[in-house]
Biotite code that builds the C-alpha atoms (Angstrom):
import biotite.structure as struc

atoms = struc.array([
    struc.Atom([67.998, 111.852, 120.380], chain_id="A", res_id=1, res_name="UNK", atom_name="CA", element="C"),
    struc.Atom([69.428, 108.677, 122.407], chain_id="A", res_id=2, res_name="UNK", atom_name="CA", element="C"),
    struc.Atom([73.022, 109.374, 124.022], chain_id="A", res_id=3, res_name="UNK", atom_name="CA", element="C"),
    struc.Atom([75.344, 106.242, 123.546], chain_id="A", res_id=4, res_name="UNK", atom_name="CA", element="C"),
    struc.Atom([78.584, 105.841, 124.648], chain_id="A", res_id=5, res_name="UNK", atom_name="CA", element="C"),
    struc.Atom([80.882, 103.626, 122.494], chain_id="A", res_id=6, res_name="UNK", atom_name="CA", element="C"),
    struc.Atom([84.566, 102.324, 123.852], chain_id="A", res_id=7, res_name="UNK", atom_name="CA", element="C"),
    struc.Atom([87.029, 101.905, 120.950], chain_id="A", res_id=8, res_name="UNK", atom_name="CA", element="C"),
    struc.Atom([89.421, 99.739, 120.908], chain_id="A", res_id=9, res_name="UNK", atom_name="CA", element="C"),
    struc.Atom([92.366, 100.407, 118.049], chain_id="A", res_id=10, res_name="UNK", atom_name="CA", element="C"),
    struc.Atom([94.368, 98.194, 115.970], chain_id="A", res_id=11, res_name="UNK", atom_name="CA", element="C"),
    struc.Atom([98.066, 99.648, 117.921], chain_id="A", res_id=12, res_name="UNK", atom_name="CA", element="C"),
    struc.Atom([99.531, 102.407, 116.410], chain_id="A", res_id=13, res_name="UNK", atom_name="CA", element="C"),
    struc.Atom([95.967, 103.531, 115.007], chain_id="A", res_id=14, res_name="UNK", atom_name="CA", element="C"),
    struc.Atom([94.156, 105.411, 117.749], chain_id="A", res_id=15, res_name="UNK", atom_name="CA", element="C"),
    struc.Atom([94.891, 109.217, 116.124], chain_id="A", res_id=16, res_name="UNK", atom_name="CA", element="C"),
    struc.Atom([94.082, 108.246, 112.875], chain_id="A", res_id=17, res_name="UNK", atom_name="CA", element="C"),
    struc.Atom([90.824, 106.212, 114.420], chain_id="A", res_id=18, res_name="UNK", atom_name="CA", element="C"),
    struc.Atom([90.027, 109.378, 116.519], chain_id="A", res_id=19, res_name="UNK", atom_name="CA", element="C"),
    struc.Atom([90.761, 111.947, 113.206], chain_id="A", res_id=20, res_name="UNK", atom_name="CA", element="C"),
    struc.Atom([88.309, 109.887, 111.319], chain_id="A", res_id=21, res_name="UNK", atom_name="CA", element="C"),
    struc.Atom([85.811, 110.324, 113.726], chain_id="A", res_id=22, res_name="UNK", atom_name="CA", element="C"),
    struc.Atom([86.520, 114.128, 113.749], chain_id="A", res_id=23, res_name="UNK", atom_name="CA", element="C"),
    struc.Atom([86.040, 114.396, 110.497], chain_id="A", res_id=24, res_name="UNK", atom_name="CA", element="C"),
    struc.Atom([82.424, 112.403, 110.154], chain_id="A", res_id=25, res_name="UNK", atom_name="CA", element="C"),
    struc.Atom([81.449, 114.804, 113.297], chain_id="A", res_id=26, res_name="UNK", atom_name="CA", element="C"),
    struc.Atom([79.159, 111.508, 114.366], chain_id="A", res_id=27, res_name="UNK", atom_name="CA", element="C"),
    struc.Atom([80.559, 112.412, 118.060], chain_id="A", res_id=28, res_name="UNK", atom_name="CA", element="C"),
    struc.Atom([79.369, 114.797, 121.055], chain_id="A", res_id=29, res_name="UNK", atom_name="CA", element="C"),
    struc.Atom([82.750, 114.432, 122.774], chain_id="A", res_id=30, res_name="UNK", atom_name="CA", element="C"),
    struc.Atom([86.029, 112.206, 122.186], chain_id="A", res_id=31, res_name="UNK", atom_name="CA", element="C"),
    struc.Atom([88.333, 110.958, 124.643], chain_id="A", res_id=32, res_name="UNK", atom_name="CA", element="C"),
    struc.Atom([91.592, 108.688, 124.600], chain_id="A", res_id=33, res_name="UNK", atom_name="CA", element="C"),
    struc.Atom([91.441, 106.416, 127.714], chain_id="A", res_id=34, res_name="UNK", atom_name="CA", element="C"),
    struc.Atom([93.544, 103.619, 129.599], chain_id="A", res_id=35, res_name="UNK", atom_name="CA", element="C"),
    struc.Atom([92.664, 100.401, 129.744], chain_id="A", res_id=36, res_name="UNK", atom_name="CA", element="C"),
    struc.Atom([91.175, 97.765, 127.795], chain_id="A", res_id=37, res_name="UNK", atom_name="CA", element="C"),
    struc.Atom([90.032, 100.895, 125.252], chain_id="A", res_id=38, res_name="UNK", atom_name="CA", element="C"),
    struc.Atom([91.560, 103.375, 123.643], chain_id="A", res_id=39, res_name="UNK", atom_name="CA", element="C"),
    struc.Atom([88.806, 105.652, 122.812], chain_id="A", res_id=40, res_name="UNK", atom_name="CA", element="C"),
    struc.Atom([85.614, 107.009, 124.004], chain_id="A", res_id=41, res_name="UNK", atom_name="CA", element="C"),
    struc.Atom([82.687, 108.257, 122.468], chain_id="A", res_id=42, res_name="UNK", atom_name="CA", element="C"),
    struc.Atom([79.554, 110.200, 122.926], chain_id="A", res_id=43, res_name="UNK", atom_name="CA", element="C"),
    struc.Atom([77.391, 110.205, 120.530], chain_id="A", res_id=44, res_name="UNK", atom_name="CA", element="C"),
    struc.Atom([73.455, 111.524, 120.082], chain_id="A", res_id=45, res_name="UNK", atom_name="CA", element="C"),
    struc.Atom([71.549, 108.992, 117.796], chain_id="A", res_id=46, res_name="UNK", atom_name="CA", element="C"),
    struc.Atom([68.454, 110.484, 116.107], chain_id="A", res_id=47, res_name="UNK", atom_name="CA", element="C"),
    struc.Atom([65.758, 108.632, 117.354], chain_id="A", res_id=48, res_name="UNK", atom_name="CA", element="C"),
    struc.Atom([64.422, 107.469, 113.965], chain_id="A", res_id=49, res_name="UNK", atom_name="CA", element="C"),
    struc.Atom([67.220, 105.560, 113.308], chain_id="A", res_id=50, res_name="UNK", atom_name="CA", element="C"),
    struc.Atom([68.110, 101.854, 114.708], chain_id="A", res_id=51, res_name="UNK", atom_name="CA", element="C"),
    struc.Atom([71.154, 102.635, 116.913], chain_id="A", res_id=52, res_name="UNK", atom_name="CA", element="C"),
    struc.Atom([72.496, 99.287, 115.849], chain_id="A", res_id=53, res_name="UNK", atom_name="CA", element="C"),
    struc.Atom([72.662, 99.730, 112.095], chain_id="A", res_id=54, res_name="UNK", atom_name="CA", element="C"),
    struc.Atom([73.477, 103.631, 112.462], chain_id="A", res_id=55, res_name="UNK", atom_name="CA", element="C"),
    struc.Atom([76.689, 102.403, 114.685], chain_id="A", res_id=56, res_name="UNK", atom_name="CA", element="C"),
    struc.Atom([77.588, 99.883, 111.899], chain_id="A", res_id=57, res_name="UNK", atom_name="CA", element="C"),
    struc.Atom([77.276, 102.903, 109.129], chain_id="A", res_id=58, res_name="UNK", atom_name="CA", element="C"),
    struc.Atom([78.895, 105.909, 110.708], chain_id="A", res_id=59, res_name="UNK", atom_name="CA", element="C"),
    struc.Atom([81.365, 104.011, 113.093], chain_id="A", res_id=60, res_name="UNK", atom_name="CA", element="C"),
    struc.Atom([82.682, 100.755, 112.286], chain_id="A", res_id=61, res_name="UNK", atom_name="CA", element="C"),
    struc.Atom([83.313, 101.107, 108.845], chain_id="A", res_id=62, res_name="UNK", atom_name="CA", element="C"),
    struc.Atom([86.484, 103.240, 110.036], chain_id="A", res_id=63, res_name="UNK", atom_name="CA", element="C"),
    struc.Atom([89.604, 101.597, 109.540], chain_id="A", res_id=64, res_name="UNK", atom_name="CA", element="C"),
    struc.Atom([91.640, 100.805, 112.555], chain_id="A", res_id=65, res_name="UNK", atom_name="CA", element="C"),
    struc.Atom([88.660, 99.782, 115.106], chain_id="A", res_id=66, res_name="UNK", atom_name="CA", element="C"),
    struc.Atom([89.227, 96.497, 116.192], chain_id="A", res_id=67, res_name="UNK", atom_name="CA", element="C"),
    struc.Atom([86.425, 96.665, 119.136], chain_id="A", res_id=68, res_name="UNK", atom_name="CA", element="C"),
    struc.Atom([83.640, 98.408, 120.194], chain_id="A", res_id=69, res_name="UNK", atom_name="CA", element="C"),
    struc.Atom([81.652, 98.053, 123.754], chain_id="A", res_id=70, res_name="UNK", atom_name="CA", element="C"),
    struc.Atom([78.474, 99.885, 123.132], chain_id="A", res_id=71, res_name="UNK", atom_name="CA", element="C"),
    struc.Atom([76.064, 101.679, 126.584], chain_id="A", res_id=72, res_name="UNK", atom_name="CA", element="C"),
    struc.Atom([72.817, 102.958, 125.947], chain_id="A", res_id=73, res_name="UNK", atom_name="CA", element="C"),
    struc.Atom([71.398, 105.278, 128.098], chain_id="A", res_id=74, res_name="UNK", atom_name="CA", element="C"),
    struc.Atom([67.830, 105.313, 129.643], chain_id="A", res_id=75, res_name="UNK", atom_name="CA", element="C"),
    struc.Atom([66.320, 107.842, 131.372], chain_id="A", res_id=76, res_name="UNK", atom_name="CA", element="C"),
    struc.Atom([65.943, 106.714, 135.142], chain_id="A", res_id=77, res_name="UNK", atom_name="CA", element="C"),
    struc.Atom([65.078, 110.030, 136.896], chain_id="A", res_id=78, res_name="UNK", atom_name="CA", element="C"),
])
């Protein structure tokens, strides 16, 4: 599995129906709101046979109410 972490920004006045749909697809390790520039954050586990890319489109984006994503994927360095 690959760990990602995914910022979400929301269309305002969207973020709990953003993070419910989420929820519901149980793509996610763990969900937080945030400050800032994002309103969301995610951990997810991506199976390794699948192109993170196209499995982010799928499973993620096609939620309505994202309006941004900032996607970090994680190596192992130790």
């Amino acid at each position: 599995m690959k760990c990602v972490f995914v910022q979400i920004r929301c269309k305002p006045g969207t973020g709990y129906d953003v993070a419910a749909q989420i929820v519901l697809r149980e793509i996610h390790s763990e969900l937080y709101s945030t400050s800032g520039e994002y309103d969301l954050l995610l951990k997810m586990y991506v199976p390794e046979t699948e192109d993170i890319g196209l499995y982010i489109n799928e499973n993620l984006l096609k939620i309505d109410g994202i309006e941004r994503t900032l996607t970090t994927l994680t190596f192992k360095a130790f």
